[in-house]
mmCIF file of the N, C-alpha and C atoms, coordinates in Angstrom:
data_MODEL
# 
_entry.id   MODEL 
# 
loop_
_atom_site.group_PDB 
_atom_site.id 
_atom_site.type_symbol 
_atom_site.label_atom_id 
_atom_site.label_alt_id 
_atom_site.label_comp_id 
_atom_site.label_asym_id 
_atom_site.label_entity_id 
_atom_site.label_seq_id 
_atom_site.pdbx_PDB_ins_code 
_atom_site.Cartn_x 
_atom_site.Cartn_y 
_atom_site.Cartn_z 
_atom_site.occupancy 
_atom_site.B_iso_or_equiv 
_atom_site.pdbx_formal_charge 
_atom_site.auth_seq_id 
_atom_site.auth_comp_id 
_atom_site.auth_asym_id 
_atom_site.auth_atom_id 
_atom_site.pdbx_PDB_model_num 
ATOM 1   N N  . UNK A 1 1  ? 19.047 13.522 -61.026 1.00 0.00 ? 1  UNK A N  1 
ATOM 2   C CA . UNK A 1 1  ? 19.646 13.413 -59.708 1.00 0.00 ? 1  UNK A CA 1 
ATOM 3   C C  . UNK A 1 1  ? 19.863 14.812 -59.132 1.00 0.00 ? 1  UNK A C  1 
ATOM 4   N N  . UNK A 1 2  ? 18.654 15.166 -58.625 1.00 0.00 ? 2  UNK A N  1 
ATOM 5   C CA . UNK A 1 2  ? 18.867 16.641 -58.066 1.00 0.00 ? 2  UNK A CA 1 
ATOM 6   C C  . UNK A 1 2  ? 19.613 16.668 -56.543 1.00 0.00 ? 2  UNK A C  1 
ATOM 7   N N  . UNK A 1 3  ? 20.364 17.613 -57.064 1.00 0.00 ? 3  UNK A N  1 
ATOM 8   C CA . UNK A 1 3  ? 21.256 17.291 -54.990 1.00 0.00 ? 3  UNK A CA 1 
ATOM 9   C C  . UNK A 1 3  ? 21.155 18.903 -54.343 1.00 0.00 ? 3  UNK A C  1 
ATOM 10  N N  . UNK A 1 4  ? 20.435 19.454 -55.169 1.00 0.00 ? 4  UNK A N  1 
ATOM 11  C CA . UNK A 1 4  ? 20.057 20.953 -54.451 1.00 0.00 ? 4  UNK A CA 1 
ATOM 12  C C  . UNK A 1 4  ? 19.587 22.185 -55.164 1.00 0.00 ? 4  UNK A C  1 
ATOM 13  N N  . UNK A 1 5  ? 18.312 22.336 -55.055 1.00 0.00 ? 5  UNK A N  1 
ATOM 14  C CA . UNK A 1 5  ? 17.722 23.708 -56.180 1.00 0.00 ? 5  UNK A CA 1 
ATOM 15  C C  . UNK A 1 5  ? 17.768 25.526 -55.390 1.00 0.00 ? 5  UNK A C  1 
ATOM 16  N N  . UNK A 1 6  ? 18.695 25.228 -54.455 1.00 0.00 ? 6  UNK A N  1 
ATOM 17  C CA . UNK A 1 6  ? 19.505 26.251 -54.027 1.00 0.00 ? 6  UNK A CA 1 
ATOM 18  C C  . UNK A 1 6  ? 20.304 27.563 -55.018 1.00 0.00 ? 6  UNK A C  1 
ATOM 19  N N  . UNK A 1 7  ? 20.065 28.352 -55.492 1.00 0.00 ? 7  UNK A N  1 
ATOM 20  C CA . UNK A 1 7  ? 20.242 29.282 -56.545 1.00 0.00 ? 7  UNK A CA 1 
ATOM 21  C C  . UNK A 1 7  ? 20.145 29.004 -58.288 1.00 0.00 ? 7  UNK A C  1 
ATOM 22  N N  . UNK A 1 8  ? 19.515 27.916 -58.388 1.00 0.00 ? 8  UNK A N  1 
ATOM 23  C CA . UNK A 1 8  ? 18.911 27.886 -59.751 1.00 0.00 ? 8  UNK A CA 1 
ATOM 24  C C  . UNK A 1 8  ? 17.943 28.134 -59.988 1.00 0.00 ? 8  UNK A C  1 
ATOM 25  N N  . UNK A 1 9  ? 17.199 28.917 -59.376 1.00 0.00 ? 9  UNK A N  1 
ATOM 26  C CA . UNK A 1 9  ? 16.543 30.218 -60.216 1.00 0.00 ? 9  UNK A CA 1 
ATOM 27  C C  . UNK A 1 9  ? 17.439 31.636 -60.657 1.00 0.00 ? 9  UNK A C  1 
ATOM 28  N N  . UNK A 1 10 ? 18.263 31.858 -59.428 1.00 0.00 ? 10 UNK A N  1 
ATOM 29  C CA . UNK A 1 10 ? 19.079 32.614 -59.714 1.00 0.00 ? 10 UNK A CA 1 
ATOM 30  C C  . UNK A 1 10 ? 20.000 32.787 -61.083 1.00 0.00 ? 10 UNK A C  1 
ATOM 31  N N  . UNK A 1 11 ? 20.643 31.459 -60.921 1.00 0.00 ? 11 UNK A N  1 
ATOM 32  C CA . UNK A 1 11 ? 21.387 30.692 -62.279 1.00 0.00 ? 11 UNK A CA 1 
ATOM 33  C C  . UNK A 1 11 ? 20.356 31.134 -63.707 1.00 0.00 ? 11 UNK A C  1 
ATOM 34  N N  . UNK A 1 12 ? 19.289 30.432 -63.870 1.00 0.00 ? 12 UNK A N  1 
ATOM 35  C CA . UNK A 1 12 ? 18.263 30.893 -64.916 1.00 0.00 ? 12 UNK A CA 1 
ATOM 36  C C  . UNK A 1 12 ? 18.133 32.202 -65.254 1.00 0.00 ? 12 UNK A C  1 
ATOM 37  N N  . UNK A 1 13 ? 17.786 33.078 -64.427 1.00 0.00 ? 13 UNK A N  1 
ATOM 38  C CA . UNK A 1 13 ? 17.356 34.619 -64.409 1.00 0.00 ? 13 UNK A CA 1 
ATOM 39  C C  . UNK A 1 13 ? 18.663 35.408 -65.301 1.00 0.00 ? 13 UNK A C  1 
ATOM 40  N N  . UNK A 1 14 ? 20.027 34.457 -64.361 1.00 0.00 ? 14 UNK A N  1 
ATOM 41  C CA . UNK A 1 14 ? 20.996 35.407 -64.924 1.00 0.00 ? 14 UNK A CA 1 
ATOM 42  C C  . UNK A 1 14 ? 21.765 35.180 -65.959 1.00 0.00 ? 14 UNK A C  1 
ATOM 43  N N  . UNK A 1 15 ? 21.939 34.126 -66.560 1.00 0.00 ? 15 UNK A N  1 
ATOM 44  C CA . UNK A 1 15 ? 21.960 33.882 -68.277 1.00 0.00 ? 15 UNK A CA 1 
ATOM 45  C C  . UNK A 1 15 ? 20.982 34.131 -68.989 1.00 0.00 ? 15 UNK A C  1 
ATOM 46  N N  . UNK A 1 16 ? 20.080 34.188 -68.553 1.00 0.00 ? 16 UNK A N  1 
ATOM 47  C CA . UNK A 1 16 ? 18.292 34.498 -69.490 1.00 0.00 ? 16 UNK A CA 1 
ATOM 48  C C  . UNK A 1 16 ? 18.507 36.220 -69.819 1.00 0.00 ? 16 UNK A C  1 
ATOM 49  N N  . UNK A 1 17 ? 19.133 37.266 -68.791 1.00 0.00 ? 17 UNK A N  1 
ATOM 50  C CA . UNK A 1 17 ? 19.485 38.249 -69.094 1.00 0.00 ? 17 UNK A CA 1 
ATOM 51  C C  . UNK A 1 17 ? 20.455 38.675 -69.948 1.00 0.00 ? 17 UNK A C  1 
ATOM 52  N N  . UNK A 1 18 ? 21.485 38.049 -69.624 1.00 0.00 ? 18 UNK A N  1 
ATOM 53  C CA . UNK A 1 18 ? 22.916 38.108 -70.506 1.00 0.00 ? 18 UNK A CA 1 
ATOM 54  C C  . UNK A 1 18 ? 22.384 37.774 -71.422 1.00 0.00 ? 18 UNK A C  1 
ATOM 55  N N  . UNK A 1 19 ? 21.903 36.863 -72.017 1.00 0.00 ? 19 UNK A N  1 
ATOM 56  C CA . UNK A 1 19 ? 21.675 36.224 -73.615 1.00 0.00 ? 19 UNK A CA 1 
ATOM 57  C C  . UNK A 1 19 ? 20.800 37.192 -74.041 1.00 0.00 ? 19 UNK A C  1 
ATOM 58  N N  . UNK A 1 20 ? 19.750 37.931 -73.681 1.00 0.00 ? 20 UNK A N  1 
ATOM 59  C CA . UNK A 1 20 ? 18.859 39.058 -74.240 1.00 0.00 ? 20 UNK A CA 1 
ATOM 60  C C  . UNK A 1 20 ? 19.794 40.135 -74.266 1.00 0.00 ? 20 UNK A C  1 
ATOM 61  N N  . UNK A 1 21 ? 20.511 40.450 -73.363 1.00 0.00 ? 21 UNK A N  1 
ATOM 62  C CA . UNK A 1 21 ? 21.533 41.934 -73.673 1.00 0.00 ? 21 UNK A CA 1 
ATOM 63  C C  . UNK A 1 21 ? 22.023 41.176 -74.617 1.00 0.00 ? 21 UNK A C  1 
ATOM 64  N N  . UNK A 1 22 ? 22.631 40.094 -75.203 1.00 0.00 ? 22 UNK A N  1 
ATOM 65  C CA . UNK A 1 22 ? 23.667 40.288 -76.053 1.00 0.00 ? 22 UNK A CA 1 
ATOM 66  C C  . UNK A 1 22 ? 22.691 40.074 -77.414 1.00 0.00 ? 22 UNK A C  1 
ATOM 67  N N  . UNK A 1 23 ? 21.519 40.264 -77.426 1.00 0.00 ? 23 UNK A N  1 
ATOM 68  C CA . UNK A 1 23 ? 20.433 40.064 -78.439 1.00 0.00 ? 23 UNK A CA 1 
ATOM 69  C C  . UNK A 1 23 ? 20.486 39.035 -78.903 1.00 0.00 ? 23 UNK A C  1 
ATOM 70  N N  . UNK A 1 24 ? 20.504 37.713 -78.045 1.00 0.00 ? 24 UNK A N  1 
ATOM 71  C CA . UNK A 1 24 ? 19.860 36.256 -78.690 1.00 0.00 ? 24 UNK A CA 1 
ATOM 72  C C  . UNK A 1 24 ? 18.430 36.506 -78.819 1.00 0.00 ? 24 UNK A C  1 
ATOM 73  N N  . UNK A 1 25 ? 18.193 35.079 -79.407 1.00 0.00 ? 25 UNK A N  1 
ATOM 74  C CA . UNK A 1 25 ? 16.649 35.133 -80.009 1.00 0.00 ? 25 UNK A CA 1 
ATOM 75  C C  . UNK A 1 25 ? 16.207 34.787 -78.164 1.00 0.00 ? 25 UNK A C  1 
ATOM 76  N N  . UNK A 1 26 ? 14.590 35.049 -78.103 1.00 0.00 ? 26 UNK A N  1 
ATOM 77  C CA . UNK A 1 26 ? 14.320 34.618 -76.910 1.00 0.00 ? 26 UNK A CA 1 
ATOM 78  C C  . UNK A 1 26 ? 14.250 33.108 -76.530 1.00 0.00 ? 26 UNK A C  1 
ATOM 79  N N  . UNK A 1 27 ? 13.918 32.186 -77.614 1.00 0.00 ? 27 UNK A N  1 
ATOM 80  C CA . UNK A 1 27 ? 14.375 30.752 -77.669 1.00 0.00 ? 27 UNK A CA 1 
ATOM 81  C C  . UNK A 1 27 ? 15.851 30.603 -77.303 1.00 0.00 ? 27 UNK A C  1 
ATOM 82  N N  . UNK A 1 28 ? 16.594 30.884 -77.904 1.00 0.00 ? 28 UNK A N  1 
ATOM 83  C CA . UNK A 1 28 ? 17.894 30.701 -77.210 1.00 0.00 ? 28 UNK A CA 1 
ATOM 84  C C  . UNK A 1 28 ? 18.607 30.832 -76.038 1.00 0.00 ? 28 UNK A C  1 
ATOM 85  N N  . UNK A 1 29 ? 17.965 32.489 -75.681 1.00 0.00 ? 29 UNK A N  1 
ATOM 86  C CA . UNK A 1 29 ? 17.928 32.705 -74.323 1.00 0.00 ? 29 UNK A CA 1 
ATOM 87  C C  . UNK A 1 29 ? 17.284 32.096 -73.372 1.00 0.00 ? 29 UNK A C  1 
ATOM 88  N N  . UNK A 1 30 ? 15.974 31.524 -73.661 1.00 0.00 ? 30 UNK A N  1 
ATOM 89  C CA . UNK A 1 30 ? 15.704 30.281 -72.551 1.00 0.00 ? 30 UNK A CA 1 
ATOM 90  C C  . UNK A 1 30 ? 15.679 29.398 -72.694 1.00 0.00 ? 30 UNK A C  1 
ATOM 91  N N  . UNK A 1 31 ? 16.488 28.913 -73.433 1.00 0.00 ? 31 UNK A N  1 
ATOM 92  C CA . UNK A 1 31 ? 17.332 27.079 -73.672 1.00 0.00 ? 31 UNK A CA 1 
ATOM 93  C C  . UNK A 1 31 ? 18.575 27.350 -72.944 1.00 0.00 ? 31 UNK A C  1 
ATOM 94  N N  . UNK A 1 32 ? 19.476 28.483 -72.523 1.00 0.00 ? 32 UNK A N  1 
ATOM 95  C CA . UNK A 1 32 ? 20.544 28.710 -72.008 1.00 0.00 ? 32 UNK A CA 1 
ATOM 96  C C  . UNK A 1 32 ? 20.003 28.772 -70.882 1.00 0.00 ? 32 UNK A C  1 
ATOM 97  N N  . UNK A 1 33 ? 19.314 29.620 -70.631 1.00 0.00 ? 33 UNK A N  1 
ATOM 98  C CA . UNK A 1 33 ? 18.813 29.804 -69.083 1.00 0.00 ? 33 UNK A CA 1 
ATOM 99  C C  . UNK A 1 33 ? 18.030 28.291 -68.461 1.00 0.00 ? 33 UNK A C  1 
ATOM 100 N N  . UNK A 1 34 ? 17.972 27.679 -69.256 1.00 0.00 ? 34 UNK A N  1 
ATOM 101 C CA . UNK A 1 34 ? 17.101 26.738 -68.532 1.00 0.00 ? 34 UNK A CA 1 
ATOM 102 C C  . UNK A 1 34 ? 18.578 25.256 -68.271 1.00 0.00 ? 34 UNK A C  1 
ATOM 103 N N  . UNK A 1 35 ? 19.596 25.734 -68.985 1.00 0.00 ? 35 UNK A N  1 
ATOM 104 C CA . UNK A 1 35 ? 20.395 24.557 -69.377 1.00 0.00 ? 35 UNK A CA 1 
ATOM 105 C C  . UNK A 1 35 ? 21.176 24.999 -68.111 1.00 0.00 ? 35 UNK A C  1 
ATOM 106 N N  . UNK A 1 36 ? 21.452 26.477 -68.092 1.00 0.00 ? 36 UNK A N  1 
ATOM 107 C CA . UNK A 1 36 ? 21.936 26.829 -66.435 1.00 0.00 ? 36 UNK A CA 1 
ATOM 108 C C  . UNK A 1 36 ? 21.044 26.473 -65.204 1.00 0.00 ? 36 UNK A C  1 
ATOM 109 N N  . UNK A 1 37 ? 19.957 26.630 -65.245 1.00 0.00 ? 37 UNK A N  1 
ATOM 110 C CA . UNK A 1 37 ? 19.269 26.432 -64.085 1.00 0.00 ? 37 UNK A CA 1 
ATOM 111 C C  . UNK A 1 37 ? 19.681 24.491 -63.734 1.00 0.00 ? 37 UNK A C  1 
ATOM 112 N N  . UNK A 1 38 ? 19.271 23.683 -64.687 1.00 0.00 ? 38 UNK A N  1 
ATOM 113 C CA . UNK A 1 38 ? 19.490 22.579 -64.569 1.00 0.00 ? 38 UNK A CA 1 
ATOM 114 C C  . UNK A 1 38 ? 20.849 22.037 -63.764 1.00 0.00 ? 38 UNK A C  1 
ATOM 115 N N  . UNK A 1 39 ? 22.046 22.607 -64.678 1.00 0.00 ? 39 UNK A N  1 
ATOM 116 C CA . UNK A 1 39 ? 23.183 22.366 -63.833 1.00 0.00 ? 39 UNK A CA 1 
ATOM 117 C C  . UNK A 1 39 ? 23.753 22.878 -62.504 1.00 0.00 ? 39 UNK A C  1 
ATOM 118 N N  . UNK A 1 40 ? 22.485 23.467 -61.922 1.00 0.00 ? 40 UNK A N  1 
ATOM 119 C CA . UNK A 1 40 ? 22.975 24.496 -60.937 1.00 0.00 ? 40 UNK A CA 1 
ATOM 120 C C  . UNK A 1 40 ? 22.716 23.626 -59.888 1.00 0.00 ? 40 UNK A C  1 
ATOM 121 N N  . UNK A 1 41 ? 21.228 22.892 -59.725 1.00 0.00 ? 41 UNK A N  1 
ATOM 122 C CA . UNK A 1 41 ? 21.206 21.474 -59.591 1.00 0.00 ? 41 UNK A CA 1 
ATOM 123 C C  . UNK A 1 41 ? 21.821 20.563 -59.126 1.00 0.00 ? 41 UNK A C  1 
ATOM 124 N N  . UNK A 1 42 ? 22.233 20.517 -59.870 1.00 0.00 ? 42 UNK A N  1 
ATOM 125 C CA . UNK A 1 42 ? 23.367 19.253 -59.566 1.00 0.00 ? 42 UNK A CA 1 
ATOM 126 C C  . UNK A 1 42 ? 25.122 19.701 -58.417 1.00 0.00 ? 42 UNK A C  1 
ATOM 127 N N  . UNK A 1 43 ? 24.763 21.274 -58.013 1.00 0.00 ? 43 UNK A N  1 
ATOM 128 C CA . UNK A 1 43 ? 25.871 21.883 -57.113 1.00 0.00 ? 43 UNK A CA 1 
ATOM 129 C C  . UNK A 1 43 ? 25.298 22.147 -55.854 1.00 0.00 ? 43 UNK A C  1 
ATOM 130 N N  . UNK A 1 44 ? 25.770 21.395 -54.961 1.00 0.00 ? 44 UNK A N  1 
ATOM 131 C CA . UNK A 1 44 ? 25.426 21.799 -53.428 1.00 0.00 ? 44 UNK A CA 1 
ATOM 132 C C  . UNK A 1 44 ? 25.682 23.329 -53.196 1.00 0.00 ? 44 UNK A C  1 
ATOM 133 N N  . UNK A 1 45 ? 24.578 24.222 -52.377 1.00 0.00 ? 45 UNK A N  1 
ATOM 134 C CA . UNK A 1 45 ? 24.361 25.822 -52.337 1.00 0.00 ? 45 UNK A CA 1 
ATOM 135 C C  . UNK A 1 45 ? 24.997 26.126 -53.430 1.00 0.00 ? 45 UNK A C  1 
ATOM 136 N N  . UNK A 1 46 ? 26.474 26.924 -53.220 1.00 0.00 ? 46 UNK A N  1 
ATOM 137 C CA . UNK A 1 46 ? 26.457 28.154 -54.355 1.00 0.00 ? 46 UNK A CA 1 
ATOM 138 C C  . UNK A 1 46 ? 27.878 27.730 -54.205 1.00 0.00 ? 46 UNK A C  1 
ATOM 139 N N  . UNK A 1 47 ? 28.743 26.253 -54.018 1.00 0.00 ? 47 UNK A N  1 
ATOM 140 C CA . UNK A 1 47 ? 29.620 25.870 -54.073 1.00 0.00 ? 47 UNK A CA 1 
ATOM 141 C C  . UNK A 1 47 ? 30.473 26.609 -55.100 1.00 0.00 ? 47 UNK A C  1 
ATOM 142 N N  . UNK A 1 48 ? 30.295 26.178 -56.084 1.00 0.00 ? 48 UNK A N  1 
ATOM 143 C CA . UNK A 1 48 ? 30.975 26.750 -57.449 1.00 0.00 ? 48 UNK A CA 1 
ATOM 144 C C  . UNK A 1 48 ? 30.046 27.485 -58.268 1.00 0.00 ? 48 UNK A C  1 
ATOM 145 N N  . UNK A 1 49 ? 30.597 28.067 -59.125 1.00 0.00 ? 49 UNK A N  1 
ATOM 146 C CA . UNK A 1 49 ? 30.045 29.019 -60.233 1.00 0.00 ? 49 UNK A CA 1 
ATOM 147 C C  . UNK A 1 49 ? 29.800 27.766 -61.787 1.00 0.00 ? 49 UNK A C  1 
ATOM 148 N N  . UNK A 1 50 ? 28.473 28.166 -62.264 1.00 0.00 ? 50 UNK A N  1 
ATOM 149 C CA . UNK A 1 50 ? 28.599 27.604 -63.946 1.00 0.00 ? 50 UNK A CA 1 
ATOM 150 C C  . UNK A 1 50 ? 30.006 27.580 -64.652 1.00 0.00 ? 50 UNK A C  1 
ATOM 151 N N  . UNK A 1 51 ? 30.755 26.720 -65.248 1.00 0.00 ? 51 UNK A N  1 
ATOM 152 C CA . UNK A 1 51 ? 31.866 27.394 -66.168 1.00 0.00 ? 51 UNK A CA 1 
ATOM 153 C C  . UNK A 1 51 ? 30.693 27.014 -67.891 1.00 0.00 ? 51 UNK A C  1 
ATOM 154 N N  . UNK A 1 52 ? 31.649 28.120 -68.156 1.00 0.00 ? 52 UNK A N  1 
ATOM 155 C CA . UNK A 1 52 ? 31.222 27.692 -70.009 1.00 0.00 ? 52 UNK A CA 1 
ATOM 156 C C  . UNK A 1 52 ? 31.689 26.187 -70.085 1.00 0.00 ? 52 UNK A C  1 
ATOM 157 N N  . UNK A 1 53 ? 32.327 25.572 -70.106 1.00 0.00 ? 53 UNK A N  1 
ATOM 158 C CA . UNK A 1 53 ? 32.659 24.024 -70.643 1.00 0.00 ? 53 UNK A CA 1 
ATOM 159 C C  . UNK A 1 53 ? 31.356 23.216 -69.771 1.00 0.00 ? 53 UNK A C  1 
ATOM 160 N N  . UNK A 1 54 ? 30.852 23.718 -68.942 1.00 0.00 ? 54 UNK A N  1 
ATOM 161 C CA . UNK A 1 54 ? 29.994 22.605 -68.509 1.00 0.00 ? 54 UNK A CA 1 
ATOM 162 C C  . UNK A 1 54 ? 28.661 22.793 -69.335 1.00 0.00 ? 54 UNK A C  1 
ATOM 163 N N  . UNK A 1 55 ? 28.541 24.399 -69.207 1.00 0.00 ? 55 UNK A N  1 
ATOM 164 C CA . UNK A 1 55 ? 27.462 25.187 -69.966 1.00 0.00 ? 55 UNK A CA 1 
ATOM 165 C C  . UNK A 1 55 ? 27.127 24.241 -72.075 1.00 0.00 ? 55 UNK A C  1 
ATOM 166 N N  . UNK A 1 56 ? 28.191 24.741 -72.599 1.00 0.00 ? 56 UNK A N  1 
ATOM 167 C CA . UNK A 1 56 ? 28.251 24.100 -73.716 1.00 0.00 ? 56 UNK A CA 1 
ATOM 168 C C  . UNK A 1 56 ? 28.598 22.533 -73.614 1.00 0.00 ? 56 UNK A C  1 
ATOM 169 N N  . UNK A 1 57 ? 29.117 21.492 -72.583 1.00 0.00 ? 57 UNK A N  1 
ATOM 170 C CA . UNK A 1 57 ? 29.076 20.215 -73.040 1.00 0.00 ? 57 UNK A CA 1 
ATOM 171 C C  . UNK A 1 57 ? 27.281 19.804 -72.421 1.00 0.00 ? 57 UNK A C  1 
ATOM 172 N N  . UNK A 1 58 ? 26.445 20.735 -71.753 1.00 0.00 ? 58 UNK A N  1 
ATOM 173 C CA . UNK A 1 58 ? 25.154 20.348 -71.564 1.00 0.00 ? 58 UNK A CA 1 
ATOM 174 C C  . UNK A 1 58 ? 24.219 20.699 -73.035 1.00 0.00 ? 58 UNK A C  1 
ATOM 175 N N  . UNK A 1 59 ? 24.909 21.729 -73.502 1.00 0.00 ? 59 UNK A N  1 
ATOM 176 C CA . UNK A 1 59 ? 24.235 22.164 -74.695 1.00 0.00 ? 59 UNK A CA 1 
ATOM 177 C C  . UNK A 1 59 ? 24.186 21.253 -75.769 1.00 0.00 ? 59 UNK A C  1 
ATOM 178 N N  . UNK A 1 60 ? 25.678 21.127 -75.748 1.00 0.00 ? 60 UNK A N  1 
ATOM 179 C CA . UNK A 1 60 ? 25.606 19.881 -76.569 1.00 0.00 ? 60 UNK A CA 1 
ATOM 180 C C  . UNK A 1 60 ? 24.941 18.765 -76.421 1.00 0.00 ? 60 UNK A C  1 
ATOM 181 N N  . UNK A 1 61 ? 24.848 18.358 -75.458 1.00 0.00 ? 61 UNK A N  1 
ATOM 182 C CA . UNK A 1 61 ? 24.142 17.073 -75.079 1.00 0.00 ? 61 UNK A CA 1 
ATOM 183 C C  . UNK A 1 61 ? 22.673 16.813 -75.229 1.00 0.00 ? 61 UNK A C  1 
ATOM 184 N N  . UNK A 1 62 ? 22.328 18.199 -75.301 1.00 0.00 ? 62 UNK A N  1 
ATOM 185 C CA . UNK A 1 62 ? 20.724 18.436 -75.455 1.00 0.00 ? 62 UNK A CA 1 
ATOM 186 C C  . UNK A 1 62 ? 20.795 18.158 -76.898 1.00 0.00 ? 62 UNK A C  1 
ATOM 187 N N  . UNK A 1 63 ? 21.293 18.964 -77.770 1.00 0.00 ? 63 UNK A N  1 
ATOM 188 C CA . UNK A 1 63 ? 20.867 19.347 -78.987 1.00 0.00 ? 63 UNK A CA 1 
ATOM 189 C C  . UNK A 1 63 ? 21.379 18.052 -79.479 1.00 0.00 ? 63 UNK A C  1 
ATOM 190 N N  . UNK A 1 64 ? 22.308 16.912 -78.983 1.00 0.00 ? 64 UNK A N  1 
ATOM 191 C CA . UNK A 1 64 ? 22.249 15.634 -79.820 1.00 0.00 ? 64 UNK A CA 1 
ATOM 192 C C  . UNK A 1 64 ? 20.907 14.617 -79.859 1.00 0.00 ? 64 UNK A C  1 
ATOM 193 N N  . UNK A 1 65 ? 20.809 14.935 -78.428 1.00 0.00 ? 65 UNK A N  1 
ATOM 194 C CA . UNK A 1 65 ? 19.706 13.718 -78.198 1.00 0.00 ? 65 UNK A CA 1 
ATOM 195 C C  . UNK A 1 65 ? 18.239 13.702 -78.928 1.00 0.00 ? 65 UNK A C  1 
# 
């Protein structure tokens, strides 16, 4: 249910960076970046910011299914 891809590239780019500065593997870094881009998605323009709790209950949700 996409309701707007309005700065999720942005979203992607900029956890995909953070996770390489903080020396994740590059898999990790673009399972984060891609788990941000997704939820960015689902936010009309640039309403709100990612929080970590949404960040990790998507993570989670991936890695159960």
């Amino acid at each position: 249910h996409v309701k707007d891809t309005v700065g999720a590239g942005d979203a992607f780019y900029s956890l995909a960076m953070l996770a390489v500065a903080s020396h994740a593997s590059i898999d990790l870094a673009t399972l984060l970046a891609n788990i941000a881009g997704a939820i960015k998605t689902n936010v009309v323009g640039n309403a709100q910011p990612i929080g970590k709790v949404d960040l990790l209950k998507f993570l989670e949700t991936v890695l159960n299914v």
